[in-house]
N, C-alpha and C positions, 0 to 999 in steps of 0.2 A: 504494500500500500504506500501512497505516495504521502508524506509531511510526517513532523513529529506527532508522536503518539499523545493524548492526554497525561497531566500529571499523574495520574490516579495509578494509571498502567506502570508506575514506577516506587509510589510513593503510597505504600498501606497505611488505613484508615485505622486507628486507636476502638475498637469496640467499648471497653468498659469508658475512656471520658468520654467517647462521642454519647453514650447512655446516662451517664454522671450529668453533660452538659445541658440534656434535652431535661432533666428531671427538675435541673434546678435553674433553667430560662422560667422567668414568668411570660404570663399571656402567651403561652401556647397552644392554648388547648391539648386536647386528652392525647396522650402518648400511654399506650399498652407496650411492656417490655418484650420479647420474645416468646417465652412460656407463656403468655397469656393472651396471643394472639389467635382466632377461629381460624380452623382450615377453610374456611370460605376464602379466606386470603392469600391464601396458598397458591392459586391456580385460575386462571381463566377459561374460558369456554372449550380452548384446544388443548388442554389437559396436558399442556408442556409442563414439567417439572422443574424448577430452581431449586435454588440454595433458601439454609432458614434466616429468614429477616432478625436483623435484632430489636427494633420496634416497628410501632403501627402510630401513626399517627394521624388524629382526623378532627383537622382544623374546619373551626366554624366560619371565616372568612381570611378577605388574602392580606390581612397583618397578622395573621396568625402563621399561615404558608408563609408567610415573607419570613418569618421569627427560624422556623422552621430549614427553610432552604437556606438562612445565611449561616446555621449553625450547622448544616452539613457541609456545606460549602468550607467552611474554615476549617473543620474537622478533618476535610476530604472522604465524608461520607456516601457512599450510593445512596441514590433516590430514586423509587420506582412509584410512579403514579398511577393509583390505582379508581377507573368509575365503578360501573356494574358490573364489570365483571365475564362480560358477555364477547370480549374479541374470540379471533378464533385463529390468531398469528403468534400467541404466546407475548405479546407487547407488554403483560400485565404481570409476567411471571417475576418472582422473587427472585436476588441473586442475594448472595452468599452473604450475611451483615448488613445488609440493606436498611431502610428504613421507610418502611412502606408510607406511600401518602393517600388516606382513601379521602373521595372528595365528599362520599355521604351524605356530611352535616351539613353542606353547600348547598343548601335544596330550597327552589323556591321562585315564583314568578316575583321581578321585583318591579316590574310595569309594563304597562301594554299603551302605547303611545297608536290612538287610533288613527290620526291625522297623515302620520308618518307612517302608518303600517309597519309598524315594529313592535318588536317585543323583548325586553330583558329579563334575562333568566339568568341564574347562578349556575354553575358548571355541573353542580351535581343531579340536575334534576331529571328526573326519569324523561324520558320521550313523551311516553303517552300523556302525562301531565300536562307538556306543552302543547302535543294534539289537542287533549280537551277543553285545555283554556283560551287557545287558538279559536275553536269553535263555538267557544261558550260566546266569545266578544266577537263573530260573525264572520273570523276569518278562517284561515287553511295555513296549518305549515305545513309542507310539501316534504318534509324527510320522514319517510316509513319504512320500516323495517321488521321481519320478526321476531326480536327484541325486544323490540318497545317496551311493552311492559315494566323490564331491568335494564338496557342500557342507558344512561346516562350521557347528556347532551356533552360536556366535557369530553367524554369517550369519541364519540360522535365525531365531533369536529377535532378532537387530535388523532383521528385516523381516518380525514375525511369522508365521513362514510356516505354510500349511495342508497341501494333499497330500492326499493318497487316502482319508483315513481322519477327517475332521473331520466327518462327519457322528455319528459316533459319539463322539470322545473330545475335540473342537475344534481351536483354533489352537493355533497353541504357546504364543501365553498362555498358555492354559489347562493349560499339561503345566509352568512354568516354578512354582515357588516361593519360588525364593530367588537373589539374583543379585550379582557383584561388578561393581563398572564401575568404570571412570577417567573423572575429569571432565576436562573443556579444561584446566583449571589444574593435572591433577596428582594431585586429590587424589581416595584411593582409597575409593570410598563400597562398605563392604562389609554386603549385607541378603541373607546367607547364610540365609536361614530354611528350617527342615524341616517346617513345620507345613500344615495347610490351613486351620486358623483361626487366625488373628494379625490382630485388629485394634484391633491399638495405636496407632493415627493410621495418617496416609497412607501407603499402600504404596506408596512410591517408586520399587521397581523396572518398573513398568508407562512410568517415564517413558525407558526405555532400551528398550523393547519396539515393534515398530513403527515405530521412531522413527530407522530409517537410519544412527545412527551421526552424527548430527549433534546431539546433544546429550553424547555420552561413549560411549566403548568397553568392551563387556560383557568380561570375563575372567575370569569363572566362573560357571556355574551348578545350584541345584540342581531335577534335574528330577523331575517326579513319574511314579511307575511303575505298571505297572496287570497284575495276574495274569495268566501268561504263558499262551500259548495254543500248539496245538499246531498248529493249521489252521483250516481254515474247509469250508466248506461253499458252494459256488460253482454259480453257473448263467451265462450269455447269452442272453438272451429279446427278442424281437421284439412293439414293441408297434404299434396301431395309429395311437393317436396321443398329444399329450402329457398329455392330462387321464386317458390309462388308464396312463400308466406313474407317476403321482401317487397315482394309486388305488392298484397295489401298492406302491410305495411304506409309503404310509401302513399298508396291510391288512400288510406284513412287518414292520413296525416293530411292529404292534400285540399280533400274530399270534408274534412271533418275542422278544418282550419288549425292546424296546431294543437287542437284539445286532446290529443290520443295521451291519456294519462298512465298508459301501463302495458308492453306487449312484450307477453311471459310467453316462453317457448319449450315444451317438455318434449323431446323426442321419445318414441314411442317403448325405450326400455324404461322411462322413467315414469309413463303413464299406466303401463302397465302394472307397475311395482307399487303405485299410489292407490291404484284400486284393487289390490291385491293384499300385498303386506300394509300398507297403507293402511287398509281398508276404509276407504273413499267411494263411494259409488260413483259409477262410471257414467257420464253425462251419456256419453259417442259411445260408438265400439271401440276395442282396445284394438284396432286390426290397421291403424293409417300411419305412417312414419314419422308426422309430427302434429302436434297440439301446440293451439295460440288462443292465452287468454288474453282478449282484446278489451279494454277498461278506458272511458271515456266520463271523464268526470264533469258534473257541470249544477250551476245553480239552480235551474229546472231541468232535470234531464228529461222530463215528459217529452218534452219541447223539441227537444234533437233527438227523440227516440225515430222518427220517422228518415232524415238522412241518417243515423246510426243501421238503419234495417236496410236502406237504399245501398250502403257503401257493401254488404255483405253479400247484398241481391248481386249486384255488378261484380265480387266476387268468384261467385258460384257462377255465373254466366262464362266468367272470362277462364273459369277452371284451376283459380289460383285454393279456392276450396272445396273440398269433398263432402262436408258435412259440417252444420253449425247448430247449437245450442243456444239461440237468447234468452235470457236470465228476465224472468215476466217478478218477479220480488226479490226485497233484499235477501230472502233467505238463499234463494237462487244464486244469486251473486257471490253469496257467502260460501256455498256447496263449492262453487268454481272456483274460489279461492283456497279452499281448503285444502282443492288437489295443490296447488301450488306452493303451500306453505305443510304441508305431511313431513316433508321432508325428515324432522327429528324424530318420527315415529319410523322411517325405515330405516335412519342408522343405525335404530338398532338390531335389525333384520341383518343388515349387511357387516357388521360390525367382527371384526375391526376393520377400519377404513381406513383410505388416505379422501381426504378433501381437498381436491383445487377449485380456486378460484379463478378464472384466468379472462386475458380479454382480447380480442385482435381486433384488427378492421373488418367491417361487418360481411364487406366482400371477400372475406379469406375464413369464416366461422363454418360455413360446409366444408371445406378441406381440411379445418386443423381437425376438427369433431370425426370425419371420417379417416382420417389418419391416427388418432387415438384409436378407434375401434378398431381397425388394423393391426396399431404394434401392440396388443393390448389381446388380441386374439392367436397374434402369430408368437408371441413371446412368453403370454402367461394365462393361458389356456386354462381355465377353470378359473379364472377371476371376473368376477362380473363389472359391469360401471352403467351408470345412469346420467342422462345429460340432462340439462335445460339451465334456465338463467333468463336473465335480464335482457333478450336477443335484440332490443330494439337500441341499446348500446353499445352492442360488441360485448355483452359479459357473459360468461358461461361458467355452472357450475357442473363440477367432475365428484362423484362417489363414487370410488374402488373399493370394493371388496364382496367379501371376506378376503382377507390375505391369510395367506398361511401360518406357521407359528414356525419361523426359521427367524427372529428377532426382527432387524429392520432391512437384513438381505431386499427381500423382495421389493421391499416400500421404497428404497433411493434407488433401484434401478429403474421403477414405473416414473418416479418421479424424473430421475434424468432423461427419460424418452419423452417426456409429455410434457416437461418444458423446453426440452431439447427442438421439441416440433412449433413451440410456442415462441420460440425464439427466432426459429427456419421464418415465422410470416410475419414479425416485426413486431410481436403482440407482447401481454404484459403479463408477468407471474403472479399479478397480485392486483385483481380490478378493484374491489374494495374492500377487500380484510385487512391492508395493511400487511409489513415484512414480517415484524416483529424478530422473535428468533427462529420461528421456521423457515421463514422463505430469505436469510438471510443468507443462507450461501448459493441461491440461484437469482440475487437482486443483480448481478452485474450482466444476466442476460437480457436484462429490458432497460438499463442504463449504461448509457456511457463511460471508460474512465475518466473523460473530462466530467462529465455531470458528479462521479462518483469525487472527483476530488475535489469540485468546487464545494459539495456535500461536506464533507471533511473540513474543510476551509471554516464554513459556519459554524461547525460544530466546537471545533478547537477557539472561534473568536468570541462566540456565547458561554460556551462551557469548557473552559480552559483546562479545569479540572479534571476532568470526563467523571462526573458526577449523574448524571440527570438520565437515567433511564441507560444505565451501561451495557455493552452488547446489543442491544436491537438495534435493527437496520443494519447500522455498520458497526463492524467489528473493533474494537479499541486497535 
């Protein structure tokens, strides 16, 4: 790797003062020692395993974090920030004397500025919170995920995260305006903006976005809101193959002006596997190569339920589909989604897995998909895998397995073919779960070493220490 390494990588951190100094700082809020911290804290969603922290600490606001990060900072202690709990890249796992940061007690809407269509929320607060308070005040936040429930917006936006609905309103970049963080040293960089034009030099908060929590910890931000909707307009359609479900695609978006809020795409091992192991009743027959659930959100969907049925007639005419399902109530709608969201009731079917997440250009998504099923038949013959994702932005999700029980033999050679192939079309090892520690030794297939050193550059000028989320992403 190219520049000097952080202090840290040179210079071990004292456990018992760095323990001594946190106990006897006032205005920290609650610091748990080791022994006394839940294995809830232990692990994140992808059940990567660290090292044991030597405390926990879960400050109520960012002078509390400020107190916090300047007394690791001078200690030269690891900092591992922790939201819900819900990534699925290992970004959240504990390393070895750590000092875990959970953002918890940070919970809470702190204003909904109607005029501006904004809203400020504290880092720790659940998703679906900000969903329903979104709609309780008449509007729409546009970041949804299966999560909700437990991840927390903090999380969120330090792992940019995307969800169901990026085809229409983006990443959570794109919903983020204005942000507070805390640097490794403490200090509290607040670019609370409510604007969507401010460009008064470099917008800073972009470098907390994405960025894992190893350059500074987000602790507020303002999000941007988009006129609330009442429903949508829903179908399941069966297409022939991938270049006719690109076609509607396009013809809805065109047809429908922009409003296509969601086009999920389960190829036909993964449709079957949902009404089956799933156990999801099956709208269609299980018998057509790919399934699209098409989702068109709107303030009176009554309204446009008539071009919604027109864009699917002209489908079926032109032969981009075989068979469609419109959704006549919400329950309807609900059933359709359910196929889409089962998913964690057949990991356990397939289990143990590997899970990719990956992305290309949307013109190379039938080749890289038919080229995993490929070396994936020809190399390891008795392994199953299941496709679908987010098709309408180049994201696709990959379940392998069952794998064998020969340790992790089989797991890094699937894995080196299938980002190996992911790499052959210019595409990305990681569309929205973030690097974390899993995908951090395949992050140089979809970045550059200039990208990867400028990377480095950041890292070393904010966290000089190499303090702030050690090992993820890049490696010290």
């Amino acid at each position: 790797m190219n520049g000097a390494a952080p202090e840290m990588a040179t210079t071990p951190w004292n456990p018992e003062e760095m323990m001594a100094a946190l106990r006897r700082e006032p205005g920290i809020g609650e610091v748990l020692p080791g022994a006394d911290i839940d294995a809830r804290y232990q692990s994140d969603w992808s059940g990567e395993q660290g090292g044991a922290p030597l405390a926990l600490a879960r400050p109520r606001n960012a002078a509390e974090l400020s107190r916090v990060l300047a007394l690791c900072h001078e200690g030269r202690c690891p900092v591992v920030p922790q939201g819900g709990l819900t990534g699925l890249a290992g970004g959240a796992t504990p390393v070895e004397g750590c000092v875990l940061v959970s953002l918890e007690r940070m919970s809470g809407i702190v204003e909904i500025d109607a005029a501006s269509a904004t809203m400020t929320v504290l880092a720790g607060t659940p998703l679906q919170v900000i969903q329903e308070a979104a709609q309780a005040a008449g509007f729409f936040f546009a970041l949804d995920l299966g999560a909700r429930g437990s991840c927390q917006i903090g999380g969120n936006i330090a792992t940019n995260a995307g969800g169901n609905r990026v085809i229409r309103y983006g990443m959570a970049r794109d919903l983020v305006l204005g942000l507070e963080a805390v640097l490794p040293d403490g200090t509290i960089l607040s670019m609370m903006n409510k604007m969507v034009k401010n460009n008064a030099g470099p917008d800073l908060k972009h470098l907390f976005i994405g960025t894992e929590g190893t350059l500074g910890i987000v602790t507020q931000a303002v999000l941007r809101l988009h006129p609330g909707v009442s429903g949508a307009n829903t179908a399941l359609v069966a297409a022939p193959d991938f270049d006719s479900a690109i076609r509607l695609l396009r013809h809805a978006q065109q047809r429908l002006s922009g409003q296509v809020s969601a086009f999920e795409v389960m190829w036909q091992d993964y449709y079957l596997a949902a009404t089956t192991a799933g156990g999801i009743p099956a709208p269609l027959p299980p018998t057509h190569p790919l399934y699209v659930l098409l989702d068109v959100q709107a303030a009176a969907p009554e309204e446009d339920a008539a071009r919604f049925e027109s864009v699917l007639e002209h489908a079926l005419a032109e032969g981009w589909i075989a068979d469609a399902a419109i959704a006549q109530s919400h329950a309807d709608a609900q059933g359709f989604w359910a196929l889409r969201d089962s998913i964690s009731e057949m990991l356990r079917t397939f289990a143990p897995t590997i899970n990719f997440d990956v992305s290309a250009p949307i013109s190379r998504i039938e080749e890289c998909v038919a080229r995993m099923q490929d070396a994936l038949a020809r190399e390891f013959p008795g392994v199953r895998a299941i496709y679908f994702g987010h098709v309408g932005d180049g994201n696709v999700h990959i379940v392998v397995g069952p794998l064998p029980e020969d340790g992790h033999s089989t797991e890094k050679r699937i894995e080196t073919a299938f980002y190996g192939i992911v790499r052959s079309l210019s595409g990305s090892v990681s569309a929205e779960h973030g690097i974390g520690l899993h995908k951090r030794p395949w992050l140089h297939y979809s970045r550059s070493e200039a990208e990867l050193s400028l990377a480095r550059a950041l890292k070393r000028a904010l966290d000089p220490r190499g303090i702030m989320n050690p090992g993820k992403i890049l490696a010290p």
